[in-house]
Residue frames as qw, qx, qy, qz and C-alpha x, y, z in Angstrom:
[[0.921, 0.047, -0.302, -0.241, 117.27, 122.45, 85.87],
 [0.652, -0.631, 0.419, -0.019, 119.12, 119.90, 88.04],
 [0.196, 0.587, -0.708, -0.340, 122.29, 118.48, 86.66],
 [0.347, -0.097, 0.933, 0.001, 120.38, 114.82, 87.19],
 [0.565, 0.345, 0.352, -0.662, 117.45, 115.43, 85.31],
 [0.472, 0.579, -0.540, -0.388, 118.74, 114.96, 81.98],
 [0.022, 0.315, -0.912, 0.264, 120.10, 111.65, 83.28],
 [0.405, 0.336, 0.810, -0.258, 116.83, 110.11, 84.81],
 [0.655, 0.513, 0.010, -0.554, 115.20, 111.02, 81.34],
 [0.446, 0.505, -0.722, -0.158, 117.59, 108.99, 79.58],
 [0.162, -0.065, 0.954, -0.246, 117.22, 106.04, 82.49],
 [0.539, 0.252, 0.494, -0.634, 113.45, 106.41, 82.18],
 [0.650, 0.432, -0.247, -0.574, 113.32, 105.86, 78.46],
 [0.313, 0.476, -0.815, -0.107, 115.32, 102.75, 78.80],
 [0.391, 0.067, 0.739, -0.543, 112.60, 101.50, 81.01],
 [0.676, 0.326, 0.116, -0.651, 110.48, 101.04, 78.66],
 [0.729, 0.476, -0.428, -0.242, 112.16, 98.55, 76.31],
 [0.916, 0.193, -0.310, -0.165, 113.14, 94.86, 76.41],
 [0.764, -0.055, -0.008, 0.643, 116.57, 94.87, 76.35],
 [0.114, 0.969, -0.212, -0.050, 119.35, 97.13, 76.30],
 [0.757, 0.592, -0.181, 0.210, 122.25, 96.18, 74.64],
 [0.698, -0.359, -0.014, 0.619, 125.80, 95.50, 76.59],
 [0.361, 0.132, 0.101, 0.918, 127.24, 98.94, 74.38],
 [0.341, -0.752, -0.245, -0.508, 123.63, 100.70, 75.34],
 [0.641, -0.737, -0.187, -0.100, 124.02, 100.11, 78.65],
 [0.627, -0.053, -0.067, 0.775, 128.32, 100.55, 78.94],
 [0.265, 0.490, 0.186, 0.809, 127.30, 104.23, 77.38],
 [0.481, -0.750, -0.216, -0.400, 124.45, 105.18, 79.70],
 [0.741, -0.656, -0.098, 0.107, 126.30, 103.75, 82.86],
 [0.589, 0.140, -0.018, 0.796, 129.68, 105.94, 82.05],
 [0.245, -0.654, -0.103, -0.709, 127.35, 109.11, 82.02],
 [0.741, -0.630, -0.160, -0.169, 125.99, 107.99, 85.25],
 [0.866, -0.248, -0.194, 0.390, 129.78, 107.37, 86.59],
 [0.413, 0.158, -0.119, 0.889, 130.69, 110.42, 85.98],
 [0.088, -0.575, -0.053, -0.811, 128.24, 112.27, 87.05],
 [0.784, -0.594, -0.136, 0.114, 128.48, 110.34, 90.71],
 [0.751, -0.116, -0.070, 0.646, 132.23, 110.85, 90.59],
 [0.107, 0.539, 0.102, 0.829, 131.85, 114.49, 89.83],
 [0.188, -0.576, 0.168, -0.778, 129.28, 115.05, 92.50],
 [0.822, -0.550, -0.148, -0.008, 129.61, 112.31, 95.42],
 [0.024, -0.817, 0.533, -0.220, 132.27, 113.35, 97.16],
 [0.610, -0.351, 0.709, 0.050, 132.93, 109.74, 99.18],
 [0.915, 0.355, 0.191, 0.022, 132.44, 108.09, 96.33],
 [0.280, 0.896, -0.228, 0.257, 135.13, 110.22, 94.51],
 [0.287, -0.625, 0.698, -0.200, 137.79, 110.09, 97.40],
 [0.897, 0.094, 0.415, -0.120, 136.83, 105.76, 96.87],
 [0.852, 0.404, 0.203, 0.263, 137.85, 105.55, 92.97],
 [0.357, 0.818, -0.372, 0.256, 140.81, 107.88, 93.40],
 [0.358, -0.579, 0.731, -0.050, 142.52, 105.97, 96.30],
 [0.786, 0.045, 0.617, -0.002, 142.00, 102.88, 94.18],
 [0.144, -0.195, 0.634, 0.735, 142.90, 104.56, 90.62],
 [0.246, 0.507, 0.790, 0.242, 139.59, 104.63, 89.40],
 [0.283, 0.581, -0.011, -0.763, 138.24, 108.00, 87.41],
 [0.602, 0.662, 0.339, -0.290, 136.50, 108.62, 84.29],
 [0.243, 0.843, -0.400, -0.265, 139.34, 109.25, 82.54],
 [0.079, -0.287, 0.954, -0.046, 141.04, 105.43, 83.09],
 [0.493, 0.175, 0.834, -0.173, 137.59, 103.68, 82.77],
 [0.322, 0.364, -0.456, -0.746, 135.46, 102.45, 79.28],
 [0.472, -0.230, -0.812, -0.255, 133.59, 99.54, 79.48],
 [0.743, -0.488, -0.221, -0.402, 130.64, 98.98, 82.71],
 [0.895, -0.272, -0.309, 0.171, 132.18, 96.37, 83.94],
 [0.661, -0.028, -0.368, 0.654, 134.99, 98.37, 85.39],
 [0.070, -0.663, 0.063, -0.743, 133.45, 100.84, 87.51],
 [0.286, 0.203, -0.851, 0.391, 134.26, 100.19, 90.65],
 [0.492, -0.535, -0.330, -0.603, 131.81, 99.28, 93.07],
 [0.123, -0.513, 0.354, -0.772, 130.96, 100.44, 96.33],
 [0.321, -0.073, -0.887, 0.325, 130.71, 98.14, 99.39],
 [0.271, -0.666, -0.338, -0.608, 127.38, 98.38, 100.85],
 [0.582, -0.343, -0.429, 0.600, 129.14, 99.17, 104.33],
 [0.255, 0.072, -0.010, 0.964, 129.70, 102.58, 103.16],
 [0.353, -0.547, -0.618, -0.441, 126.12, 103.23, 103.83],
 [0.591, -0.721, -0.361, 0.012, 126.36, 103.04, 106.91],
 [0.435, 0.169, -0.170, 0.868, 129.02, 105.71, 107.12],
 [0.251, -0.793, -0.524, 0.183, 127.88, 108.37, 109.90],
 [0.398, -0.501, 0.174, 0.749, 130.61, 111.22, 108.51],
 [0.101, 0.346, -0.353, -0.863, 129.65, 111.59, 105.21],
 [0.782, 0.396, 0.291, -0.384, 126.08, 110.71, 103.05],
 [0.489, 0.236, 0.750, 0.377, 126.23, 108.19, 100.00],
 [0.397, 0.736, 0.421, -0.351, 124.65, 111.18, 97.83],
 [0.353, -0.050, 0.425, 0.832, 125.37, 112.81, 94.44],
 [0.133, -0.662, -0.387, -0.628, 123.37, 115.47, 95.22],
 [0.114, -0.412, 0.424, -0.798, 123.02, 118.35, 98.09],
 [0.224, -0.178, -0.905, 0.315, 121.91, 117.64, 101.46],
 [0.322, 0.410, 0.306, -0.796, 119.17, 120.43, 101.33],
 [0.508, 0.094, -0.537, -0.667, 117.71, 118.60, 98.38],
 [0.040, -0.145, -0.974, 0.173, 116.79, 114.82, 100.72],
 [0.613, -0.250, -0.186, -0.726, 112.94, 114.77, 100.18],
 [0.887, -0.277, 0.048, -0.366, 112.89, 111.15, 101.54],
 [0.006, -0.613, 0.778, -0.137, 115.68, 108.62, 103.39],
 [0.942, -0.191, -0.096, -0.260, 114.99, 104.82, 103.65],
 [0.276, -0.727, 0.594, -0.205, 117.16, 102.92, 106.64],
 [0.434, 0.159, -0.881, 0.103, 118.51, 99.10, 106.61],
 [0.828, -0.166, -0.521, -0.123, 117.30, 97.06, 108.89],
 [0.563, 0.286, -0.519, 0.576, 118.63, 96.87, 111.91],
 [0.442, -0.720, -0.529, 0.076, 117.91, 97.45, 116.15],
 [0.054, -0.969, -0.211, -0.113, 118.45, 100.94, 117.84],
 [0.526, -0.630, 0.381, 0.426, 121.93, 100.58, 119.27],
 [0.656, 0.267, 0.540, 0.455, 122.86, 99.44, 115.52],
 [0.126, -0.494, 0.318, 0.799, 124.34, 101.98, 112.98],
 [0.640, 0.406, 0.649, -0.064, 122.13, 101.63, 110.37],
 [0.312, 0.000, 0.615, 0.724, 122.29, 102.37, 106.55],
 [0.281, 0.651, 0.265, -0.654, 120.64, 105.01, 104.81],
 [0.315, 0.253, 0.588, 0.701, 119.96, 105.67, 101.17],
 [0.110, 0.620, 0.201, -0.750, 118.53, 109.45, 100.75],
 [0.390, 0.504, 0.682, 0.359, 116.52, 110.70, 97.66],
 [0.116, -0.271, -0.335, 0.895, 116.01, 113.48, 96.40],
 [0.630, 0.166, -0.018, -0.758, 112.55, 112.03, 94.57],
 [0.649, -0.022, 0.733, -0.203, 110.95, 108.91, 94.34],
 [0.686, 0.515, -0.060, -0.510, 109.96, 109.02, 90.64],
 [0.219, 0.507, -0.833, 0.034, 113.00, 106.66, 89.58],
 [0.272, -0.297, 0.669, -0.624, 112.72, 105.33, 92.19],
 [0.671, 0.285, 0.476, -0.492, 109.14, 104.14, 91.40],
 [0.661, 0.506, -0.353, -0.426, 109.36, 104.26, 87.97],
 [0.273, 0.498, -0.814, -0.122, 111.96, 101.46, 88.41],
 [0.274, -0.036, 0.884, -0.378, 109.39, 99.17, 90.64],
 [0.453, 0.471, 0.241, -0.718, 106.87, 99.42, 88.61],
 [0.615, 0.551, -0.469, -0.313, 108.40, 98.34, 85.30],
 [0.039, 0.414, -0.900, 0.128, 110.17, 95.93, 86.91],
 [0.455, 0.283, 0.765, -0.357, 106.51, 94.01, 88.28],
 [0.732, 0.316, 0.265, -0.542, 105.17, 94.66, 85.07],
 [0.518, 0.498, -0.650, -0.250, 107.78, 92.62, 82.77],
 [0.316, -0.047, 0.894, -0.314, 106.57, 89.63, 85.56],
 [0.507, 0.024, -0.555, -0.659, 103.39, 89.65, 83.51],
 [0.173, -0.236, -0.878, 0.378, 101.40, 88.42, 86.23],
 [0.282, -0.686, -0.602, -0.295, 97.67, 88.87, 86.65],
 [0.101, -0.335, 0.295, -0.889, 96.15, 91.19, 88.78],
 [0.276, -0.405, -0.835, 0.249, 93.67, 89.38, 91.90],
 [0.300, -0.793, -0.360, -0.389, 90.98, 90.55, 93.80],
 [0.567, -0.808, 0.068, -0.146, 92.88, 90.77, 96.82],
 [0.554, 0.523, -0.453, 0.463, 96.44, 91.38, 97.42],
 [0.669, -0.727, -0.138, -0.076, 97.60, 90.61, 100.90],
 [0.470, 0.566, -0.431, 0.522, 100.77, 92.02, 102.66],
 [0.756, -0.580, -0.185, 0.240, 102.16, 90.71, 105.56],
 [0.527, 0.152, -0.144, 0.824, 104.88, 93.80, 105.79],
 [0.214, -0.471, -0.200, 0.832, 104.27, 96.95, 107.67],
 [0.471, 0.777, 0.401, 0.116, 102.02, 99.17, 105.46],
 [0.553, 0.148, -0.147, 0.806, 104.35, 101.98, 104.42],
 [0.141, -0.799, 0.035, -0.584, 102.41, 104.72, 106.36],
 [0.675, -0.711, 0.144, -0.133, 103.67, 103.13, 109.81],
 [0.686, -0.387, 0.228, 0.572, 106.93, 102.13, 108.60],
 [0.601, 0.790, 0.041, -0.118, 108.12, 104.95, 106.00],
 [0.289, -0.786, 0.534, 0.115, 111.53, 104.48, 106.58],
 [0.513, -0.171, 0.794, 0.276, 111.94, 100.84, 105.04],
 [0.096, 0.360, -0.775, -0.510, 112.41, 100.21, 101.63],
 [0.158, -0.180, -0.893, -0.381, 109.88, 97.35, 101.17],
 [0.074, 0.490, 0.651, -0.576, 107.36, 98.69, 102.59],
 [0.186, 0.454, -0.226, -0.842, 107.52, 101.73, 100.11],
 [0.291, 0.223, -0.730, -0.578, 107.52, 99.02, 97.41],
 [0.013, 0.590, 0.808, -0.012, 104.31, 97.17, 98.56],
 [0.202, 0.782, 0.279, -0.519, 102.73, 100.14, 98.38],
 [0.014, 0.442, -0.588, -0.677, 104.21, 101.22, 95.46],
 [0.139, 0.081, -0.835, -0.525, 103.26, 98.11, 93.71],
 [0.362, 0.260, 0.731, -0.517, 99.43, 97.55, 95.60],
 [0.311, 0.637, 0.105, -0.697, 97.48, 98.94, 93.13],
 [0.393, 0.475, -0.714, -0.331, 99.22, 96.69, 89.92],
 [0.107, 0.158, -0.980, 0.051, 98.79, 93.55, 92.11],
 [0.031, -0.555, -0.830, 0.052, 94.92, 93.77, 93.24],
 [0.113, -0.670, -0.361, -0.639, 91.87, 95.64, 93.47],
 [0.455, -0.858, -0.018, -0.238, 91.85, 95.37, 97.17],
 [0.453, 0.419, -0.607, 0.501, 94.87, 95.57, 99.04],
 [0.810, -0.572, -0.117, 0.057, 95.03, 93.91, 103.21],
 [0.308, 0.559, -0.590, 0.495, 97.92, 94.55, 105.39],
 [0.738, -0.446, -0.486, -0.141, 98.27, 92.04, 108.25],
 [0.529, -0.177, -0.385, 0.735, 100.89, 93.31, 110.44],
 [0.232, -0.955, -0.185, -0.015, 99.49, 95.75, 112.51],
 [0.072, 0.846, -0.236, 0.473, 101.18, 98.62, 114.02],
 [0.552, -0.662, 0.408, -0.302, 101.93, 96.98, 117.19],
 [0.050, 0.442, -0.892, -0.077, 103.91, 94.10, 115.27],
 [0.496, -0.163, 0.831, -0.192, 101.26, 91.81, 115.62],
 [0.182, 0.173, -0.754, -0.607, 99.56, 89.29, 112.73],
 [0.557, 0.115, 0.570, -0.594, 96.64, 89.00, 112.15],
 [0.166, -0.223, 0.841, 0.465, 95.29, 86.18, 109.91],
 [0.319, 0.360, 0.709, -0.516, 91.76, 86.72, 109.75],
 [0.408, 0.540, -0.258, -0.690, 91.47, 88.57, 106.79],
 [0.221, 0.298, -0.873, -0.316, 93.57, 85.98, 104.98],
 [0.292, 0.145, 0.912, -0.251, 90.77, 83.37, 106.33],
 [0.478, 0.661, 0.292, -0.500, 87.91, 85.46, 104.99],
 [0.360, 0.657, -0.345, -0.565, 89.39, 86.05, 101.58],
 [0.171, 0.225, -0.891, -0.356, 90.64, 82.87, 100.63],
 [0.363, 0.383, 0.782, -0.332, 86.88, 81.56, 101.57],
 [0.143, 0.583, -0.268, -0.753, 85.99, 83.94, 98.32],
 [0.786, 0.187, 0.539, 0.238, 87.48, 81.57, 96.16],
 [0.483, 0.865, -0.124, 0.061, 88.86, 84.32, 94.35],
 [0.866, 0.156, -0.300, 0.368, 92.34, 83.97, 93.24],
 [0.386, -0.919, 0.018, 0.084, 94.48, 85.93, 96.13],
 [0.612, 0.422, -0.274, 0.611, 98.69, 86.82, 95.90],
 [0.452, -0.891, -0.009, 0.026, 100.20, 87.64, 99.36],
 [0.679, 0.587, -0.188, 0.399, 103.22, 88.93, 99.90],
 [0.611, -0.755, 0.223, -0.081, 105.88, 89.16, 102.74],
 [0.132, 0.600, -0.784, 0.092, 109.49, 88.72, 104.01],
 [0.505, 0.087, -0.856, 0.072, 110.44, 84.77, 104.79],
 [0.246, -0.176, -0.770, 0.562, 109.74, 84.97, 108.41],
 [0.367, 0.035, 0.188, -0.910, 106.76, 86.90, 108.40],
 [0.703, 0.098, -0.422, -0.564, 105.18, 84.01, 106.71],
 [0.569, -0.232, -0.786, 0.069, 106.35, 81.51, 109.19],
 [0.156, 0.057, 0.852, -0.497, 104.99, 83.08, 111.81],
 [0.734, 0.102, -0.061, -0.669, 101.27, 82.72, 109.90],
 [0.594, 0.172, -0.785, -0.030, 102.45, 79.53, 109.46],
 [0.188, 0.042, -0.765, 0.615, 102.91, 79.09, 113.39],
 [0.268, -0.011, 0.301, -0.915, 99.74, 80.78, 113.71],
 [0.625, 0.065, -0.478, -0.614, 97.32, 78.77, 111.63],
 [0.581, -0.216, 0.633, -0.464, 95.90, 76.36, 113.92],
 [0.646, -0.138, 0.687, 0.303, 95.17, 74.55, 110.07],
 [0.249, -0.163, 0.431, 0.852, 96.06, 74.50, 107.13],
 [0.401, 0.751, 0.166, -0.497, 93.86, 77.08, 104.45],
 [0.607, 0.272, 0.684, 0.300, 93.24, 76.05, 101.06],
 [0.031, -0.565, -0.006, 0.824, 94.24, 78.87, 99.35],
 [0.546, 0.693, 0.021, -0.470, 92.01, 79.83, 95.90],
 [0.837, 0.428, 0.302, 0.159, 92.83, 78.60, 92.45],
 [0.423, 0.688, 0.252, 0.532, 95.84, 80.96, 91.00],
 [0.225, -0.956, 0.186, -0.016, 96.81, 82.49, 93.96],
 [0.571, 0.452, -0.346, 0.591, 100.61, 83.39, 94.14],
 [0.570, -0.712, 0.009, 0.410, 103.45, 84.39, 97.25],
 [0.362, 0.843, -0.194, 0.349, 105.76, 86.61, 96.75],
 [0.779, -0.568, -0.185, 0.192, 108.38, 86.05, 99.30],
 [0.310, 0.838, -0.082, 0.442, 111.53, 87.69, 100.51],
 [0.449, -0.663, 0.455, -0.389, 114.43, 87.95, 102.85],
 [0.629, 0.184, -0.754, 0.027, 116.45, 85.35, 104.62],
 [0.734, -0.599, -0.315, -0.051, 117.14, 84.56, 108.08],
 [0.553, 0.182, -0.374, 0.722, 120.61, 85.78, 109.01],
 [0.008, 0.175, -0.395, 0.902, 120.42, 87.14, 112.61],
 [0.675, -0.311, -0.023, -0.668, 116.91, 85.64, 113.34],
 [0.610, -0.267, 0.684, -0.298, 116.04, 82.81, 115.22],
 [0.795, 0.157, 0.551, -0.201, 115.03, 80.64, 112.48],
 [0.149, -0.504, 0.706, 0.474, 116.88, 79.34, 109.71],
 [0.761, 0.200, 0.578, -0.216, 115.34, 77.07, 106.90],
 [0.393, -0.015, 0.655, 0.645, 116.41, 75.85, 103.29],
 [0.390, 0.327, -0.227, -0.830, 114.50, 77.31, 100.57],
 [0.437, -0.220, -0.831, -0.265, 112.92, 73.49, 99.79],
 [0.246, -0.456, -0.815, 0.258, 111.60, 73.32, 103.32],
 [0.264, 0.305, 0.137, -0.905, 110.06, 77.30, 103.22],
 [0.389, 0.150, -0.359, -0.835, 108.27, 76.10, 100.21],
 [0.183, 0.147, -0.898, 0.371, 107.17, 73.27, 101.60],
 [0.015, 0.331, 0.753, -0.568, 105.57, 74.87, 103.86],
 [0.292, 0.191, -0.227, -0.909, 103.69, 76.85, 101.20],
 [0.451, -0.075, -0.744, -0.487, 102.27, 73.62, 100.31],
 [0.256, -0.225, -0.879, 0.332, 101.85, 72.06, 103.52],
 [0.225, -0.269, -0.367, 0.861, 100.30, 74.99, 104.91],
 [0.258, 0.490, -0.176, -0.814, 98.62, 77.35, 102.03],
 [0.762, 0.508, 0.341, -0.213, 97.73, 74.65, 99.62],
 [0.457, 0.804, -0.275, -0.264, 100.64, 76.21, 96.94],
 [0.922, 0.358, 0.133, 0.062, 102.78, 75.01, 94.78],
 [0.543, -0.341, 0.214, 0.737, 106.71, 75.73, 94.36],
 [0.307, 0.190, 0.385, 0.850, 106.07, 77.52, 90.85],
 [0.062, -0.921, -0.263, -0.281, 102.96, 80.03, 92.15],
 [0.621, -0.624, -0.048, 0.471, 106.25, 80.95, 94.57],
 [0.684, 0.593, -0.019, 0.425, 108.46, 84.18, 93.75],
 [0.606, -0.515, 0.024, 0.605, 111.23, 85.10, 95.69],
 [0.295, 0.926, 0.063, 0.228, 112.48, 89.02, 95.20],
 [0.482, -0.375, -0.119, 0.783, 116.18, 90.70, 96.10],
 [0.269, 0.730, 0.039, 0.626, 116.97, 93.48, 96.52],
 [0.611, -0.469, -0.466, 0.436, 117.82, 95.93, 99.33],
 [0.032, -0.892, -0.262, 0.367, 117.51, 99.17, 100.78],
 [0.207, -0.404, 0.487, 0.746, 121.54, 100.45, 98.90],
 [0.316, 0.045, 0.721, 0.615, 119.62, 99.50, 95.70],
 [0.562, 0.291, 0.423, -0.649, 116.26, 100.64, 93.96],
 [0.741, 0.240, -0.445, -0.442, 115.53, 97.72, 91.07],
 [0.725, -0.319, 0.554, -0.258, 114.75, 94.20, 92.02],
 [0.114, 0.387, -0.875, -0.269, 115.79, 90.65, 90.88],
 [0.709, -0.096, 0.471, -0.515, 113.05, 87.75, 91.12],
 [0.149, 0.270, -0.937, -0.167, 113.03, 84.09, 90.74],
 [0.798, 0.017, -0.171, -0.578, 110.05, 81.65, 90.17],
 [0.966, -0.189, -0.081, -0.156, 109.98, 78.42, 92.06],
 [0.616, -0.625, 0.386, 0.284, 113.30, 76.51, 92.85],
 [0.727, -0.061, 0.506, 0.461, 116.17, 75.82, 91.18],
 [0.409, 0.807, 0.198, 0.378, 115.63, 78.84, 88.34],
 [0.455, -0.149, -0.160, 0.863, 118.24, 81.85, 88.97],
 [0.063, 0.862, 0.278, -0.419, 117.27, 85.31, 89.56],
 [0.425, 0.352, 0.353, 0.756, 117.06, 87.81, 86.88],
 [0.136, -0.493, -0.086, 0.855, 117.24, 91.98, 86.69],
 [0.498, 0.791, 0.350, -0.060, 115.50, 93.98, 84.73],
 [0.571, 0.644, 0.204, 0.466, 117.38, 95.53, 81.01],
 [0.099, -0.928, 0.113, -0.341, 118.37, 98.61, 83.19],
 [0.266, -0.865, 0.396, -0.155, 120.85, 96.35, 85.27],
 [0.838, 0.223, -0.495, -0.053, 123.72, 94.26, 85.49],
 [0.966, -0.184, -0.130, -0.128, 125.69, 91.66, 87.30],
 [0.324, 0.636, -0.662, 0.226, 129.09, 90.46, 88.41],
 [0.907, -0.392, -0.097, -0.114, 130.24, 88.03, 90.74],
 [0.230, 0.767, -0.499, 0.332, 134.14, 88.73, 92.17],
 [0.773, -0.236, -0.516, 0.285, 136.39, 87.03, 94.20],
 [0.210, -0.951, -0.187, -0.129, 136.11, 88.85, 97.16],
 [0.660, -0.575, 0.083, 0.477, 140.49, 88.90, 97.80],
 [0.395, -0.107, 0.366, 0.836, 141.63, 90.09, 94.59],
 [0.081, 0.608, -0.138, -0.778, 138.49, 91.96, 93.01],
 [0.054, 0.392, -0.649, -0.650, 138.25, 90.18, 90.10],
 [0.836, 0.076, -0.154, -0.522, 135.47, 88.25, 88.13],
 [0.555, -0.425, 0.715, -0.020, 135.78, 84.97, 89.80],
 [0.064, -0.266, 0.884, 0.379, 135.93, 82.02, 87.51],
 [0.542, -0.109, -0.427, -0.716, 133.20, 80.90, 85.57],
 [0.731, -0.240, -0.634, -0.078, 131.02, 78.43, 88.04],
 [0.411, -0.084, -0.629, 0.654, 132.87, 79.46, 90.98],
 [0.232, -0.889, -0.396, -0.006, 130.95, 81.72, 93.89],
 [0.437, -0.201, -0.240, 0.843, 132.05, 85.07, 95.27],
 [0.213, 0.572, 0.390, -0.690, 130.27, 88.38, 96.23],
 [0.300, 0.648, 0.679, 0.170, 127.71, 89.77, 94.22],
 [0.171, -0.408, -0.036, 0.896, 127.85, 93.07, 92.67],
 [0.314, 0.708, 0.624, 0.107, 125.16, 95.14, 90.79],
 [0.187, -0.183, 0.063, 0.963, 124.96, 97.85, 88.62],
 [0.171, 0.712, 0.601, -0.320, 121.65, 99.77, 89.13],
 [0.304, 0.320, 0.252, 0.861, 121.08, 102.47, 86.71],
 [0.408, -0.790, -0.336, -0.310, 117.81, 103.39, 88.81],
 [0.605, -0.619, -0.109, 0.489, 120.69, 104.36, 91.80],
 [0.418, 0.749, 0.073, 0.509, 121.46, 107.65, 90.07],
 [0.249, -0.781, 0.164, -0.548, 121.14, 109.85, 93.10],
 [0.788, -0.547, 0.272, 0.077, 123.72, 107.36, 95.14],
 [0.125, 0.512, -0.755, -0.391, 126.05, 105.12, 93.39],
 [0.683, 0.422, -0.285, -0.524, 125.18, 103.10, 90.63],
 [0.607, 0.399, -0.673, 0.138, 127.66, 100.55, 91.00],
 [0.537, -0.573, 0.429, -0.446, 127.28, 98.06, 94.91],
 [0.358, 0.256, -0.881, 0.170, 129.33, 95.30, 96.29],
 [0.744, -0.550, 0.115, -0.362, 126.95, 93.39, 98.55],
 [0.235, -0.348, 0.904, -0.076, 128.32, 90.47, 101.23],
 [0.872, 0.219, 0.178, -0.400, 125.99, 87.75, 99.03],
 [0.613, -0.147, 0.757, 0.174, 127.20, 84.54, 97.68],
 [0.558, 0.551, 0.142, -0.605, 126.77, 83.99, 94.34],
 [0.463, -0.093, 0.634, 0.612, 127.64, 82.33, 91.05],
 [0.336, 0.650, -0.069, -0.678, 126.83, 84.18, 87.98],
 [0.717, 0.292, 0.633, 0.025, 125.43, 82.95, 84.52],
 [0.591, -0.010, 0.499, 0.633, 125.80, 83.78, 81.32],
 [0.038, 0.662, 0.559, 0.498, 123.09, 85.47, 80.67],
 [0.149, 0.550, 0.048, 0.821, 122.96, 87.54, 83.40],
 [0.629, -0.619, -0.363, -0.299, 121.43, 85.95, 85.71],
 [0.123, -0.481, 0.714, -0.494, 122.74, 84.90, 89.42],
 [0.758, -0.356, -0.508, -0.201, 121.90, 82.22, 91.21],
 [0.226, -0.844, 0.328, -0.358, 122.19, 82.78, 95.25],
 [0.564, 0.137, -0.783, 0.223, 124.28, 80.90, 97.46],
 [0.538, -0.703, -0.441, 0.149, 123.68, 82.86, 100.85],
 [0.161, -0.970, 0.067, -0.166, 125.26, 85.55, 102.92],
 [0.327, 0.628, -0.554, 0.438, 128.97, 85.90, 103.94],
 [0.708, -0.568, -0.417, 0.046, 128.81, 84.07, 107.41],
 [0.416, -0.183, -0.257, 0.853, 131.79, 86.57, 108.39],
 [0.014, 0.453, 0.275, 0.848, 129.08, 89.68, 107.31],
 [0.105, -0.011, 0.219, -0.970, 127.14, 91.63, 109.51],
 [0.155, 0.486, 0.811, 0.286, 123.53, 90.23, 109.56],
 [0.118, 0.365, -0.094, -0.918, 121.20, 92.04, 108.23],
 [0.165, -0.191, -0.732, -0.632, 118.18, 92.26, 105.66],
 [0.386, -0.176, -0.044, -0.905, 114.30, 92.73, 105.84],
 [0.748, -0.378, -0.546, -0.021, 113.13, 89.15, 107.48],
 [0.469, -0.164, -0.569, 0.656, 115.46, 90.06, 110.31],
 [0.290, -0.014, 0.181, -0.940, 113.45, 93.69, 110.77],
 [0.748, -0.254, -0.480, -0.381, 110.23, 90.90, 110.34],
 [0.610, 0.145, -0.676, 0.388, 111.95, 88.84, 113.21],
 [0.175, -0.048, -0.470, 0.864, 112.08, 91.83, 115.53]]
């Protein structure tokens, strides 16, 4: 048996339920630190030049976490697990000259399991027709949201469209035909894939009763830049929708459980399986209450990496658990899945 197995049974079961208690989840994610520190080697060589080990930590919140630069290390893998086990590798974003970030698996079941639960504690109908303006994941298998529209196709409609062809271009024809239906429809795509349908729409399409967006991504490193009032906006201007049929997902390739917010001004919540911090990014430390500073998550679905990731996001963090974003580091590397829309 593999020494992780035991481990993703114990994550899986924890899927299933509500909540999980701050001392549930301290207990589970100590297992899980040690058994990355045992068998990721960079990790390891990380929390010992900083004094972190299993032996000096005891609560969640202090396990150190891992900058999601280290991805994109080209000397050693992010893995806690052998390199003749990788069944399947999904890459960052990012254009050919570009080092790009990797996150290797060595199964998807997690993986899934954790997208899955996560869309279904949204408690959101299911439509006749689910449209996805992302790459389908047989022509991109490499990216991360791709997987997870697929993944989730099948939970969100009976029929599932995919307008971005293979050759990058968009086609909006479907989306014409379907929302003529009058069934309710729920499309789903990074920020900038949706303005260019915007750009494309010659006018605007009254979209069914009850349909939802699902949206995603920012703009850092594309050409186009826009607040989160004027994207939705255009949802109305454009699509017919409202701000609250609007939900906006993070996440990113280093992780594998999303966060998602509902119209504006609400904050993004994780599912029971992860938490939250928010640090000041010179000393390390939970910044003051209200104040921003990076964003750090602890995934329990990131068994077979590390569990624990500093992104370069803005944030302020709530009490409950939530986040609310601010934006990207403007000193950070861009990056994210609108900008691989973009290109």
């Amino acid at each position: 048996m593999s020494p992780y197995n035991d481990l993703e049974a114990q994550i899986l079961s924890y899927f299933e339920q509500d909540n999980l208690s701050d001392n549930s989840f301290s207990k589970i994610a100590l297992l899980v630190f040690g058994f990355q520190y045992k068998n990721n080697s960079a990790y390891q060589n990380y929390c010992s030049a900083i004094g972190s080990t299993p032996e000096t930590i005891s609560h969640w919140n202090q396990i150190p976490p891992l900058p999601t630069d280290a991805f994109k290390s080209t000397d050693t893998a992010i893995a806690s697990f052998p390199a003749r086990q990788i069944k399947h590798t999904f890459l960052t974003s990012g254009t050919t000259s570009e080092v790009r970030g990797k996150h290797d698996f060595p199964s998807l079941s997690l993986y899934e399991a954790s997208i899955r639960y996560r869309w279904k504690q949204l408690k959101l109908p299911k439509v006749a027709c689910g449209i996805f303006l992302t790459p389908s994941p047989a022509s991109a298998p490499n990216s991360s949201l791709s997987h997870m529209m697929g993944v989730l196709e099948s939970s969100i409609a009976s029929e599932s469209i995919w307008l971005l062809k293979d050759n990058g271009a968009l086609d909006d024809s479907a989306l014409v035909r379907c929302a003529s239906e009058k069934e309710p429809l729920f499309l789903l795509g990074t920020a900038i894939s949706f303005l260019e349908l915007f750009d494309r729409l010659t006018e605007p399409i009254k979209l069914p009763k009850a349909s939802m967006v699902m949206e995603t991504g920012g703009y850092k490193g594309s050409h186009r830049n826009l607040e989160k009032t004027e994207l939705y906006q255009l949802f109305e201007d454009k699509l017919g929708l409202h701000e609250n049929s609007i939900i906006n997902e993070y996440s990113m390739t280093e992780l594998s459980s999303q966060f998602y917010t509902q119209g504006i001004g609400d904050p993004h919540y994780g599912p029971p399986w992860t938490r939250t911090r928010v640090i000041d990014p010179r000393t390390g430390v939970d910044s003051a209450p209200g104040s921003p500073g990076y964003l750090v998550i602890y995934d329990l679905a990131n068994l077979y990496s590390v569990m624990a990731i500093q992104t370069q996001d803005i944030a302020v963090a709530h009490n409950d658990g939530s986040f609310t974003l601010m934006g990207r580091d403007p000193s950070a590397l861009p990056r994210g899945c609108s900008r691989s829309a973009d290109s």
